[in-house]
MMTF fields as JSON, N, C-alpha, C and O atoms, coordinates in Angstrom:
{
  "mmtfVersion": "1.0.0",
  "mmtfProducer": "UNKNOWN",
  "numBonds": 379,
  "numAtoms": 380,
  "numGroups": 95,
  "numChains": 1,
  "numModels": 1,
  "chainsPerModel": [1],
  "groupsPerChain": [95],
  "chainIdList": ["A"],
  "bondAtomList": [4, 2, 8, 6, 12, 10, 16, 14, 20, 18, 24, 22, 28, 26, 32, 30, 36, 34, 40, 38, 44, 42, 48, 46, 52, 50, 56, 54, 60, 58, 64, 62, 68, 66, 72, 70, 76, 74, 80, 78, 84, 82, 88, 86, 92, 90, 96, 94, 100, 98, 104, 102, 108, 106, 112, 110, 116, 114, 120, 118, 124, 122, 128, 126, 132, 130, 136, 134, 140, 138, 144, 142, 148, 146, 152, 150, 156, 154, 160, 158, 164, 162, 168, 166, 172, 170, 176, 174, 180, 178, 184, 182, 188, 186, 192, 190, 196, 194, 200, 198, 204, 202, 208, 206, 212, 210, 216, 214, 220, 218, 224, 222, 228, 226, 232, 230, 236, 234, 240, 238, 244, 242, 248, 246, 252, 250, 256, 254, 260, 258, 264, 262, 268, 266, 272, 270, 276, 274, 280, 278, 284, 282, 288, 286, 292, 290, 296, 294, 300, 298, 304, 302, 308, 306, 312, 310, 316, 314, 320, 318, 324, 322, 328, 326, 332, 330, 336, 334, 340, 338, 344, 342, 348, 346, 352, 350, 356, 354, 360, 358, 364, 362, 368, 366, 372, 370, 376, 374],
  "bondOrderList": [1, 1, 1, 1, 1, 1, 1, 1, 1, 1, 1, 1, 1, 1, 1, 1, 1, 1, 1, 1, 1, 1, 1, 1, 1, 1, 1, 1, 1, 1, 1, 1, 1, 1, 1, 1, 1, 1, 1, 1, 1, 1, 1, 1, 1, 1, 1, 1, 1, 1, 1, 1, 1, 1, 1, 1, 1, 1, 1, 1, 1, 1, 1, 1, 1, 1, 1, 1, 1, 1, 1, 1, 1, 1, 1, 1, 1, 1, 1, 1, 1, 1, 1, 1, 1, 1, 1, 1, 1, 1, 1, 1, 1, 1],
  "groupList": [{"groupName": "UNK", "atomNameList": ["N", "CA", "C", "O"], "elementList": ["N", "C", "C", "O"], "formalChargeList": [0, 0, 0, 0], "bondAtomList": [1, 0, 2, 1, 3, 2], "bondOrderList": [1, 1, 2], "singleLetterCode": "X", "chemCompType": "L-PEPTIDE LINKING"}],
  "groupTypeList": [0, 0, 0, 0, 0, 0, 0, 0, 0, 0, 0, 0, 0, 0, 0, 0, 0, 0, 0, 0, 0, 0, 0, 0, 0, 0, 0, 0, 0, 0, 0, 0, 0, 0, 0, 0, 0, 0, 0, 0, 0, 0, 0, 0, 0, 0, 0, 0, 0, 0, 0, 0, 0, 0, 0, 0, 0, 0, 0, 0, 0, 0, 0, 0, 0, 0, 0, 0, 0, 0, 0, 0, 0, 0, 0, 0, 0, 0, 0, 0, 0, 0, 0, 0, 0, 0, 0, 0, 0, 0, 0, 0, 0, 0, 0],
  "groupIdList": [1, 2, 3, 4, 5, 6, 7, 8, 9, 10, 11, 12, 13, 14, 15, 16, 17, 18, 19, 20, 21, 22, 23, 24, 25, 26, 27, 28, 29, 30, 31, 32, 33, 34, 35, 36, 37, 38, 39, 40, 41, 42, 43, 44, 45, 46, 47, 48, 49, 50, 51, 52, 53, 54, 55, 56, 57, 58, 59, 60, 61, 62, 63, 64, 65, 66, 67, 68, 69, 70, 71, 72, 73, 74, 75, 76, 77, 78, 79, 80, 81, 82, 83, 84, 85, 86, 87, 88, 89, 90, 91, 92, 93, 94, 95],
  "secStructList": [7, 7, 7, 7, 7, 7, 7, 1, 1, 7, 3, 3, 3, 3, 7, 6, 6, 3, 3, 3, 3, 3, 3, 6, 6, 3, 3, 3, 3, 3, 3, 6, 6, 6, 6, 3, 3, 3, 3, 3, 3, 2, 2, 2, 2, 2, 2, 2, 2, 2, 7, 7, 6, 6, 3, 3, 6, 6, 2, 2, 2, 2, 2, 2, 2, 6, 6, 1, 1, 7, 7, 2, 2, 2, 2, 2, 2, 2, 2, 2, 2, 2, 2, 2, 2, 2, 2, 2, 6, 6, 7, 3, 3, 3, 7],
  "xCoordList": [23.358, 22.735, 21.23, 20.826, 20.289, 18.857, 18.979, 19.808, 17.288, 16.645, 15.614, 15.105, 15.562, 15.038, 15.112, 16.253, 13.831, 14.213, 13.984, 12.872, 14.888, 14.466, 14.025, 14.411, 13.195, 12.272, 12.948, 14.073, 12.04, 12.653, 11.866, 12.552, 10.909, 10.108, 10.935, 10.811, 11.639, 12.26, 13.244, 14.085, 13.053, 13.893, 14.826, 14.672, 16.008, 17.391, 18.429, 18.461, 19.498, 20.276, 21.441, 21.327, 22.541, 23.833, 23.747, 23.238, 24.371, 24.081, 25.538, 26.673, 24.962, 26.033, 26.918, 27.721, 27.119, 28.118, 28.986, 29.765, 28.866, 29.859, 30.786, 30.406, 31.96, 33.195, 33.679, 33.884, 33.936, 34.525, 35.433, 35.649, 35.841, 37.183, 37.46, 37.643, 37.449, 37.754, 39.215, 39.912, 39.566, 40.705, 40.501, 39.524, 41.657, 42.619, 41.297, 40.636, 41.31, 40.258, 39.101, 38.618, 38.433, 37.093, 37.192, 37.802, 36.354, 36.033, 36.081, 35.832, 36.492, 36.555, 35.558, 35.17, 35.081, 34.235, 34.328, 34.733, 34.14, 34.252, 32.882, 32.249, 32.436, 31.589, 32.057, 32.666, 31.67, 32.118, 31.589, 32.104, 30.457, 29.881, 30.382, 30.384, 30.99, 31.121, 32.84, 33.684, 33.202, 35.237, 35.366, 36.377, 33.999, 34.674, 34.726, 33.986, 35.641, 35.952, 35.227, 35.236, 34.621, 34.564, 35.09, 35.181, 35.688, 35.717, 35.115, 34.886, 34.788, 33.788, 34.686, 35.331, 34.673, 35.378, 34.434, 33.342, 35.338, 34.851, 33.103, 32.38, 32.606, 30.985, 30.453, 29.628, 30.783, 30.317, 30.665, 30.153, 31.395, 31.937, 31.274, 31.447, 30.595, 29.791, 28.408, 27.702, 28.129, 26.453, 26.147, 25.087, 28.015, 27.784, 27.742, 26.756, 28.704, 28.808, 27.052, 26.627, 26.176, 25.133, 23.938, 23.051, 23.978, 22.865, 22.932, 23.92, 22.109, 22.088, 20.664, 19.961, 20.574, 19.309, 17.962, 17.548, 17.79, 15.904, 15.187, 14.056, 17.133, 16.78, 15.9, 16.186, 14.695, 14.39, 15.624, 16.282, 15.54, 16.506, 15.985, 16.751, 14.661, 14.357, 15.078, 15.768, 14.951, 15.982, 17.14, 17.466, 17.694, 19.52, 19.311, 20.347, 18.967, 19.151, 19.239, 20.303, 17.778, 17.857, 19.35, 20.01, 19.962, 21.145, 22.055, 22.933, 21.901, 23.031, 22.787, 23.789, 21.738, 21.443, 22.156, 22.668, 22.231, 22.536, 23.791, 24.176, 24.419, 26.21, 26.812, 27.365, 26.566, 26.469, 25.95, 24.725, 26.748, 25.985, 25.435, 26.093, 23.812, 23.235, 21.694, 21.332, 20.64, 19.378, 18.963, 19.536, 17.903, 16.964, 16.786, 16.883, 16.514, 16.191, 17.354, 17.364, 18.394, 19.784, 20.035, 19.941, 20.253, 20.526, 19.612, 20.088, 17.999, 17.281, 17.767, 18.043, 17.832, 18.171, 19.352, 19.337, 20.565, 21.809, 22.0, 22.629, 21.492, 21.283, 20.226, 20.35, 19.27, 18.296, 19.028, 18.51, 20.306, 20.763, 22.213, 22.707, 22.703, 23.474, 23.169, 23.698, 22.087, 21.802, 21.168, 21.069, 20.585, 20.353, 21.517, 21.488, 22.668, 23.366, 24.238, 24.625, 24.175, 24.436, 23.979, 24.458, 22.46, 21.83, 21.505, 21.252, 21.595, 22.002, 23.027, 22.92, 24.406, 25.789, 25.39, 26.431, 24.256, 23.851, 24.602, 24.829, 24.927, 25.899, 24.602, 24.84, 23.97, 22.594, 21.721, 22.013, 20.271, 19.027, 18.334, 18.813, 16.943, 15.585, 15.01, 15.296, 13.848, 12.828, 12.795, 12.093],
  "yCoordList": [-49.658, -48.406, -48.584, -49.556, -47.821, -47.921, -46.416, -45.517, -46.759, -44.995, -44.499, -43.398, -45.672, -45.349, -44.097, -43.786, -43.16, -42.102, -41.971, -41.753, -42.093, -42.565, -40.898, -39.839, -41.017, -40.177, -40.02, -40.417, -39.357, -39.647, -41.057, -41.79, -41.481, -42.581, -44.415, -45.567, -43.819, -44.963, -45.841, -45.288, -46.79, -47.88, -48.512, -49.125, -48.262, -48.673, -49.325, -49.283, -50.058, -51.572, -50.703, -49.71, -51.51, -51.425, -52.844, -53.913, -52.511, -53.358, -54.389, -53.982, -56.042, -56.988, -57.223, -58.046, -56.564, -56.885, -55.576, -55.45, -54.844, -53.794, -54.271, -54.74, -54.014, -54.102, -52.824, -52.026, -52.394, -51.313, -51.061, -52.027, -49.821, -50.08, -48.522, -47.605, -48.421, -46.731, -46.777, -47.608, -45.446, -44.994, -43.75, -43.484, -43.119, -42.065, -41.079, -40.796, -40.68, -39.589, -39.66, -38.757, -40.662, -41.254, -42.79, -43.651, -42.809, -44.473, -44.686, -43.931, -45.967, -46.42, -47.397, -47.674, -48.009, -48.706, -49.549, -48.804, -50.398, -51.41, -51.976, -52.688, -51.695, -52.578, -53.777, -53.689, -55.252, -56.361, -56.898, -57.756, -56.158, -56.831, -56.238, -56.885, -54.415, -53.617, -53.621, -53.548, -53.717, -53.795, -52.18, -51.654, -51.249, -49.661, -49.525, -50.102, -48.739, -48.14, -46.737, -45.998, -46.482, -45.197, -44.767, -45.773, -43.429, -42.854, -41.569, -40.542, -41.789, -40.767, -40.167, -40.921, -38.636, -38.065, -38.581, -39.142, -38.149, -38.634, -38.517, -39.373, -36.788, -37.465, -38.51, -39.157, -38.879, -39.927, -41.324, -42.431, -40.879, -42.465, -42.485, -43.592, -41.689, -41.736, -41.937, -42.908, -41.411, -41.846, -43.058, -43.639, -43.749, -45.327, -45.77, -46.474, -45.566, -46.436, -46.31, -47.383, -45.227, -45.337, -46.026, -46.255, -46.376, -47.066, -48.459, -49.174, -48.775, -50.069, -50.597, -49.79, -52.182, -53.031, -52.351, -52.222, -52.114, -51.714, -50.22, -49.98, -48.91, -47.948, -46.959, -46.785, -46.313, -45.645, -43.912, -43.802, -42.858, -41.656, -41.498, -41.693, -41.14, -40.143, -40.867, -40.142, -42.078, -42.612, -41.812, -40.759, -42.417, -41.649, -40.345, -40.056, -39.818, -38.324, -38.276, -38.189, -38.346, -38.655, -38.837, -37.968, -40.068, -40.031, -39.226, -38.924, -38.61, -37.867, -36.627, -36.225, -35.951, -34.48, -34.711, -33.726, -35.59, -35.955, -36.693, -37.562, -36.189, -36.472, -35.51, -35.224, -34.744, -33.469, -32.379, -32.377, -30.913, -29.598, -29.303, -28.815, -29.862, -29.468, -29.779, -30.788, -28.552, -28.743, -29.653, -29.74, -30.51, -31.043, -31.09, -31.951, -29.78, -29.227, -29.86, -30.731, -29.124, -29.107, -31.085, -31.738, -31.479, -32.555, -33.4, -34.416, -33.17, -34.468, -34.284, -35.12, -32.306, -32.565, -33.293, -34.292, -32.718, -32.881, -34.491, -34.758, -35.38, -36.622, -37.581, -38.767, -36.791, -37.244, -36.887, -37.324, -36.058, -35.995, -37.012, -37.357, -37.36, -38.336, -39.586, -40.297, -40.044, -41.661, -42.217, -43.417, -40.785, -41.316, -41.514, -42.169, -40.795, -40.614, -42.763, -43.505, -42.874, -44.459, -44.779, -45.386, -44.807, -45.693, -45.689, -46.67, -44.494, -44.441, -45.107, -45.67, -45.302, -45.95, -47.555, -48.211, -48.379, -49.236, -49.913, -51.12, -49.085, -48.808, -49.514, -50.359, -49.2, -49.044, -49.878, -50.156, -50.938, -51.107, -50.744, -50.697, -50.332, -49.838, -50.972, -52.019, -50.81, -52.104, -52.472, -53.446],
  "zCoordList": [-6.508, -6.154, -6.12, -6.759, -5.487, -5.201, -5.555, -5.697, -5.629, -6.089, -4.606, -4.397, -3.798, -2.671, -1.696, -1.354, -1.087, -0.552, 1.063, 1.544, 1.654, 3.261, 3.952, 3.457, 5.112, 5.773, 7.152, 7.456, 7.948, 9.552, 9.854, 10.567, 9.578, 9.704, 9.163, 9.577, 8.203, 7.452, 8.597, 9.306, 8.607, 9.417, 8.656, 7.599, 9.423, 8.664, 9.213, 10.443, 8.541, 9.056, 8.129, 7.41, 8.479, 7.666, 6.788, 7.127, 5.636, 4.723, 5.144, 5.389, 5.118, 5.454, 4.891, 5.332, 3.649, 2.979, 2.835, 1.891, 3.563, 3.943, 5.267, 6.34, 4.849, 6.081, 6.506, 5.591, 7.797, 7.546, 9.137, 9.868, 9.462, 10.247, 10.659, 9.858, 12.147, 12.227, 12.441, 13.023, 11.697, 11.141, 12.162, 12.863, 12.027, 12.447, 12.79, 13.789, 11.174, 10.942, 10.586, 9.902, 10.933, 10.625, 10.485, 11.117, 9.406, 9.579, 7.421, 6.481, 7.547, 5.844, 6.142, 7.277, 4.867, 4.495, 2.927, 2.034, 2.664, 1.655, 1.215, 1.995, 0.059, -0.39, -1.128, -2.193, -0.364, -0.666, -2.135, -2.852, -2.342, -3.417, -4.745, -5.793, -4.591, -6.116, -5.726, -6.62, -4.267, -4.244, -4.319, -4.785, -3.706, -3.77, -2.228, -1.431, -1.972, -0.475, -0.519, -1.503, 0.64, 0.792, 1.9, 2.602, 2.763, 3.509, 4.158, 3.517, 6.021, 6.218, 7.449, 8.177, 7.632, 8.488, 9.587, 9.495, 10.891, 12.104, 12.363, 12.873, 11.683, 12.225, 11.662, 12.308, 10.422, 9.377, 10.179, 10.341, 10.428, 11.321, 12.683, 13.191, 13.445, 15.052, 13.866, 14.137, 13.055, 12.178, 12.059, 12.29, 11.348, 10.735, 11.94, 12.158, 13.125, 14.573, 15.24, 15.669, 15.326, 15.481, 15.243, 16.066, 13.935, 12.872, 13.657, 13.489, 14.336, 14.846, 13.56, 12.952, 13.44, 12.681, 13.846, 14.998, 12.487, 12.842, 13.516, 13.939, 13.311, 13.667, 12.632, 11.448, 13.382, 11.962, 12.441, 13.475, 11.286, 10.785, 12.453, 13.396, 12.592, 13.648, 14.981, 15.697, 15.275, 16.491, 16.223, 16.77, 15.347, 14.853, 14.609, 14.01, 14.641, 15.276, 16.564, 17.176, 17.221, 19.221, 19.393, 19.962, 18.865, 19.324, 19.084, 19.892, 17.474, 17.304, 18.102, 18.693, 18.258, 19.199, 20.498, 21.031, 20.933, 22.321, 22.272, 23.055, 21.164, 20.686, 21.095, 22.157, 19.6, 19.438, 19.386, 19.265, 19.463, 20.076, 18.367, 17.448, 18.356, 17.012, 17.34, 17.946, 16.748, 17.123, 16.288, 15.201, 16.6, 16.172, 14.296, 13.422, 14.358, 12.413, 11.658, 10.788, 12.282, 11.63, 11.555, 10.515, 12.501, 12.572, 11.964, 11.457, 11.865, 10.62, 9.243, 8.382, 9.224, 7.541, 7.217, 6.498, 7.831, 8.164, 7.698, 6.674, 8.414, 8.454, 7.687, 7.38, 7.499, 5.884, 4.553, 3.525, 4.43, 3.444, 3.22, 2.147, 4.686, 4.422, 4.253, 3.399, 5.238, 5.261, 3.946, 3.689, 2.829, 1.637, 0.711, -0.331, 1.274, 0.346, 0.374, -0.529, 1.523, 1.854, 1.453, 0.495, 1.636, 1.118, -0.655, -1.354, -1.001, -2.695, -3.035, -4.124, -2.248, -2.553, -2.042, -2.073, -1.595, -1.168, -0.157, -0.084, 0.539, 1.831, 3.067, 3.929, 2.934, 4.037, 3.841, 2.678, 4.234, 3.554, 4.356, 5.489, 4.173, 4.454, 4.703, 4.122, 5.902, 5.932, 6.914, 7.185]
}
């Protein structure tokens, strides 16, 4: 876990030692290093499929607005409250 707090500015990667696999109703995920799974319903799973190396939040939004029917506001908080929540589960790294 990190205590790190990501921004719209913050630039972010999926962490390599996560595996993960879309399912039915979203997408699962494995951390290789602690052996915990998590699971994310389908938007969680178009967020993780989004996060390409070296996007900062505010890219991944652009994309997500232009996913889905959600303004701007809604969608940074929306998404500054999840990508920390990854990146608190060290799901994610910053940098």
């Amino acid at each position: 876990m990190t205590d790190m707090q990501l921004t719209l500015n913050s630039t972010i990667s999926r962490n390599d030692d996560v595996l993960f696999s879309e399912v039915a109703d979203g997408m699962s995920l494995m951390d290789i290093d602690s052996g915990q799974y998590f699971h994310y319903d389908q938007t969680g799973a178009e967020i993780w499929k989004a996060i390409d190396d070296g996007i900062t939040v505010k890219q991944l939004c652009t994309t997500l607005t232009d996913t889905f029917e959600v303004d701007a506001e809604t969608c940074q908080n929306d998404t500054l409250v999840f990508v920390n929540e990854l990146a608190g589960l060290g799901l994610l790294k910053a940098g």
